[in-house]
C-alpha positions in Angstrom: 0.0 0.0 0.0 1.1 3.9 -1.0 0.4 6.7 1.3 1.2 9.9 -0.7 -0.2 12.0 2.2 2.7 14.3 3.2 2.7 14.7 7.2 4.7 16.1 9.9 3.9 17.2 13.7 4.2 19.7 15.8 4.0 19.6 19.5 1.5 21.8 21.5 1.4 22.4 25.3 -1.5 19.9 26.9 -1.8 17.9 24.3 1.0 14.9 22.6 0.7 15.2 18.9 -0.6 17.3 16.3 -0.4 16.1 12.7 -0.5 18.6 9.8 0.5 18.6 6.5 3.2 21.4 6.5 6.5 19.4 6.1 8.0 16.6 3.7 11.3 15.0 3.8 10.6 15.6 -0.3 11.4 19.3 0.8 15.3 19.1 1.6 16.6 18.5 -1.7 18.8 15.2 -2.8 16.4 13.2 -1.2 17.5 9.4 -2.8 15.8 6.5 -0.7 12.6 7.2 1.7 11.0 3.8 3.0 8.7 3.5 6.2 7.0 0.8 7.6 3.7 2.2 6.6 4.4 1.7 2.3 5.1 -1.9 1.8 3.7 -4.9 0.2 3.2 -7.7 2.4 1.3 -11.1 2.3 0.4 -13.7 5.3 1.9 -11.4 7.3 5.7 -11.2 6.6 6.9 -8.0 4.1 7.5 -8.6 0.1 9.1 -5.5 -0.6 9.1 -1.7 0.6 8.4 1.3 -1.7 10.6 4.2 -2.7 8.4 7.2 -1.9 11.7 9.5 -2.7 10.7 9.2 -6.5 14.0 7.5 -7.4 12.3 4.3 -7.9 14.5 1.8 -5.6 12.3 -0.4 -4.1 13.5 -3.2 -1.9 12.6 -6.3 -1.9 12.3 -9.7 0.4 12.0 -13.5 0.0 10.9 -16.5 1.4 11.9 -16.9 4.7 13.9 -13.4 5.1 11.1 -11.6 4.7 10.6 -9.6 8.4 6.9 -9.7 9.7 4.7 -6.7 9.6 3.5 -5.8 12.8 0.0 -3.7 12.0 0.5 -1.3 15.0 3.5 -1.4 17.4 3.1 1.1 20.5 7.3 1.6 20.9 6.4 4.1 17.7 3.0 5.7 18.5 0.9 3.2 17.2 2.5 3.4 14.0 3.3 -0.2 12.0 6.8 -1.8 12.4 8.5 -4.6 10.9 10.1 -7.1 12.9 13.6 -8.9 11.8 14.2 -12.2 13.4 18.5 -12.3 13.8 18.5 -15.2 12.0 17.6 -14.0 7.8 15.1 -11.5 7.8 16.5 -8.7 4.9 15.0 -6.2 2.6 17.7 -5.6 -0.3 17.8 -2.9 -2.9 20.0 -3.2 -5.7 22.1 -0.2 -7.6 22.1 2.3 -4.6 24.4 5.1 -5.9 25.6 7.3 -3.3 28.9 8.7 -1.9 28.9 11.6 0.2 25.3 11.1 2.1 23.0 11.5 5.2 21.1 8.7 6.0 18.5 8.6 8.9 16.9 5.4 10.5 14.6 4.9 12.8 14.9 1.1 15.2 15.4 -0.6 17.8 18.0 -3.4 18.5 17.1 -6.1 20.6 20.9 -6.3 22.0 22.4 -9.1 20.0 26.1 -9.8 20.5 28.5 -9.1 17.9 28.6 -6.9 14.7 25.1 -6.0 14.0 24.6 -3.1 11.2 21.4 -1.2 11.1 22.3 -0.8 7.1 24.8 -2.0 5.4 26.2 -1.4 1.4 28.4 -3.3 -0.2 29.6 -3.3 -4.3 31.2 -5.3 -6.1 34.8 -5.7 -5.1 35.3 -3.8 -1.9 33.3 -1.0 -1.5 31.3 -1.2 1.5 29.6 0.8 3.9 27.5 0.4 7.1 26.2 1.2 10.2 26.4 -1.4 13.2 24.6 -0.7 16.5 27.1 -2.1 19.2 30.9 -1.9 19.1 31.8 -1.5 15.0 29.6 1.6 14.8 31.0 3.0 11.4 32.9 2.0 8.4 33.3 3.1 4.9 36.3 1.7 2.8 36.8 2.1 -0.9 37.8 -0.3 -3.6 41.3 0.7 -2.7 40.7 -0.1 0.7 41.0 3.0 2.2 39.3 2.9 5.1 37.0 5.0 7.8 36.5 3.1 10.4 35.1 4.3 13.9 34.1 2.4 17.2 32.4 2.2 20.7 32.8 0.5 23.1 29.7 1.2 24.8 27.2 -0.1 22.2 26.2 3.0 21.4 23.0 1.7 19.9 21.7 -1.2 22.3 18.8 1.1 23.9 15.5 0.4 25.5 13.4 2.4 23.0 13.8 3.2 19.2 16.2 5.6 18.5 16.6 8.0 15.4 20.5 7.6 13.8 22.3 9.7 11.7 25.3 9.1 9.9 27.1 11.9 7.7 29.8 11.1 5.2 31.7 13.9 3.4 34.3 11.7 1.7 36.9 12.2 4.7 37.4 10.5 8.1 36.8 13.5 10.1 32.9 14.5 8.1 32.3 10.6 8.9 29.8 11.7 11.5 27.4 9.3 14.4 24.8 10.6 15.8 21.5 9.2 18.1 18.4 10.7 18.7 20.2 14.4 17.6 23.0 13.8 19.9 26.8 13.2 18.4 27.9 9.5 19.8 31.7 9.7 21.1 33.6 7.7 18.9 37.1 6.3 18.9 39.3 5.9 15.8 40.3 2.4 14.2 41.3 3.1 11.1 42.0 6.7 10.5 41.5 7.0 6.2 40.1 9.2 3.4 38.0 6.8 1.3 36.4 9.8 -0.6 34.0 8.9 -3.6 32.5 5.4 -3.0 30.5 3.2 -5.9 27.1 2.4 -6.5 26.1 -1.3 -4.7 23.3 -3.3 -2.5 21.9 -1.4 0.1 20.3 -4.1 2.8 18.3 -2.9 5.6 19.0 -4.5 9.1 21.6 -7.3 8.2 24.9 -8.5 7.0 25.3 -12.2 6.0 26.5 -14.4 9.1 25.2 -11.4 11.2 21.7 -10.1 11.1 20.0 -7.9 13.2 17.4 -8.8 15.5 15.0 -6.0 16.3 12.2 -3.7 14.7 12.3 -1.0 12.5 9.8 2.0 11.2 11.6 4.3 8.4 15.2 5.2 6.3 15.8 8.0 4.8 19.0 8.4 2.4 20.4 11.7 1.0 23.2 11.6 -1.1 25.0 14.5 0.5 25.7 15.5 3.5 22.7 18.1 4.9 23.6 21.3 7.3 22.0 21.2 10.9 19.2 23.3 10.6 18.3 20.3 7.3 19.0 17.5 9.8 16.8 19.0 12.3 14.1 19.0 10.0 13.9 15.7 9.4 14.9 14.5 12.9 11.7 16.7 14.1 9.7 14.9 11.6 11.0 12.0 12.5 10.3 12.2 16.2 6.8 13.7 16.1 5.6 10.9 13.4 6.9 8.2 15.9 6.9 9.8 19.6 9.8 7.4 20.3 11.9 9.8 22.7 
């Protein structure tokens, strides 16, 4: 199902949400991806694919048994659907993702799983590869001459109670390879220290790595294929945490 509807909401004091129509991720240019939980196909309750509301055209797809189940209304994100990914298969791929320097927003939750477990992950052929992992490998970007960005915490930055909105920036340099949850930068330390500057076009896969996939729920990515100034960023983090209450 398509919703074309374009929503945002503001808060006012006494009351929790207000929903109008007066702002669209569409409205910060270089939008690339938008999927949400709320635009997918689905049957016997497990998703078949997710679609592109950005315009691009780069819908993602599931099969068999790595589909994730659809979860009509899930209360962790104001009533809104989720899908759930099991740990063990569950993916959604899309193929010929063409981005290098980018923002990309998510909202999830991990359920805590040990190891490397990416929120997103991108990988072409040969060795470009990017991704997002929720516990102690919480950035990396390396280019097909492996020159790598890579970043970690020790904490598990991203093994929380609630959903939480990420944010990664990438500029093409170590230092503009940017965390951050919920609006707030994560601390990170430095592994590997590189420039990989343009990357190439690959398979973008929600929630999963082969050998290591995510167990948790999820509600919306967003992917722009630049990196956005902080008043942008706020925009869509606002949007983002008024359409799903989740902090």
């Amino acid at each position: 199902m398509t919703n074309s509807r374009r929503i945002s909401a503001v808060r006012r004091p006494g009351a929790r949400f207000v929903v109008s129509s007066a702002f669209s991720p569409l409205e910060v240019s270089s939008l690339l991806i938008w999927y949400r939980s709320s635009n997918v196909t689905s049957s016997g309750g497990v998703v078949d694919s997710l679609t592109d509301l950005s315009g691009s055209g780069i819908s993602a797809t599931s099969t068999g048994t790595a589909r994730p189940a659809l979860n009509a209304s899930d209360a962790a994100y104001g009533g809104r659907p989720s899908l759930s990914f099991d740990g063990v298969d569950d993916t959604i791929t899309a193929a010929g993702v063409s981005y290098s320097n980018h923002t990309i927003f998510q909202v999830c939750r991990s359920a805590g799983a040990a190891g490397y477990r990416p929120f997103w992950r991108r990988q072409a052929a040969g060795n470009d590869i990017d991704y997002c992992g929720h516990r102690v490998d919480a950035l990396f970007v390396r280019n097909n001459a492996l020159v790598a960005s890579y970043k970690t915490n020790a904490t598990n930055w991203g093994v929380t109670a609630n959903p939480i909105t990420t944010r990664v920036e990438y500029g093409g340099t170590h230092a503009s390879h940017l965390l951050y949850s919920n609006g707030g930068l994560v601390s990170l330390s430095t592994g590997t220290a590189g420039d990989p500057g343009a990357l190439a076009s690959g398979t973008f896969k929600l929630m999963s790595d082969t050998g290591t996939f995510t167990s948790g729920t999820w509600v919306e990515t967003l992917i722009y294929s630049r990196v956005l100034n902080a008043a942008e960023s706020a925009r869509i983090e606002l949007y983002l945490r008024n359409r799903y209450g989740h902090y």
